[in-house]
C-alpha positions in Angstrom: 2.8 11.6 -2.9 5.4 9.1 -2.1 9.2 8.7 -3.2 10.1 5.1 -4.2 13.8 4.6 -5.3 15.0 2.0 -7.1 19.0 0.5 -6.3 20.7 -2.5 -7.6 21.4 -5.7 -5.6 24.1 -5.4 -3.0 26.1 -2.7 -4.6 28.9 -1.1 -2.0 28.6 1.9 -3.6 24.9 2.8 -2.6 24.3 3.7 0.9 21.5 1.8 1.5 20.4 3.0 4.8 20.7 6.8 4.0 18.1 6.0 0.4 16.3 4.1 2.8 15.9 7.2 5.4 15.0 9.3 2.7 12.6 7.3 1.0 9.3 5.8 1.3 10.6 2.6 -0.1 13.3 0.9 -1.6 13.3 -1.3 -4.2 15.9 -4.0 -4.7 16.2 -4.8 -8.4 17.5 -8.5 -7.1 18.1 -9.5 -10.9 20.8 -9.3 -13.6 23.2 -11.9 -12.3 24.1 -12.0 -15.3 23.6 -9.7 -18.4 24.3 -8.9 -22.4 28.1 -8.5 -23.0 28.8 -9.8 -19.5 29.3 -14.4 -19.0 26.0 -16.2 -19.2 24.2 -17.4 -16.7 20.9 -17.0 -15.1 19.4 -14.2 -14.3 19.3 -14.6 -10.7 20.1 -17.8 -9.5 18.8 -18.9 -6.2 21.9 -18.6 -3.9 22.4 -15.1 -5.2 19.1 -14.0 -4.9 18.9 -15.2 -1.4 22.3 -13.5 -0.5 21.2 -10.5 -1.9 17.6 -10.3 0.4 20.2 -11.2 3.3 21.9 -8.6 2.8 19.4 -5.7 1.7 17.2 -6.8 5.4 20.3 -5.9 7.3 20.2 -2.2 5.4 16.8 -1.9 5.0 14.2 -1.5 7.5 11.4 -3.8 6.4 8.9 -1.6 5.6 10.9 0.0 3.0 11.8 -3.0 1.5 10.2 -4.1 -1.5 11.9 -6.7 -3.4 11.7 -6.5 -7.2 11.9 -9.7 -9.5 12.9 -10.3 -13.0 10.2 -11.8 -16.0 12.5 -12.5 -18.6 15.7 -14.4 -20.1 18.4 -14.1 -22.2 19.6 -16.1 -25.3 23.1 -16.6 -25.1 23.3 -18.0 -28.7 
């Protein structure tokens, strides 16, 4: 059996490093930029999504890291 735990993108108050030590893998939910009730936008725009990998490869050793992606979109009408 393995343990895969699921954290949002570049969040301070996960401690990335200790999930990752205590996990098999961690996956990055690099989506939700931008959500219902919160400004529209994109999901996950390109800059953010790259700054969010950055960052999740400095707290992550690699072979934990497993990137998730979103398939979807909103309708801000």
């Amino acid at each position: 059996m393995k343990l895969y735990v699921s954290v949002p993108a570049h969040n301070d108050e996960f401690d990335y490093p200790a999930i990752a030590a205590a996990a098999d893998g961690v996956v990055v939910m690099n989506y939700d930029e931008h959500f219902p009730g919160g400004a529209p936008g994109p999901v996950a725009s390109q800059d953010w999504f790259v700054d969010n990998l950055k960052f999740a490869v400095k707290a992550i050793p690699h072979d934990k890291l497993i990137c998730a992606i979103a398939n979807y979109g909103y309708d801000w009408c």
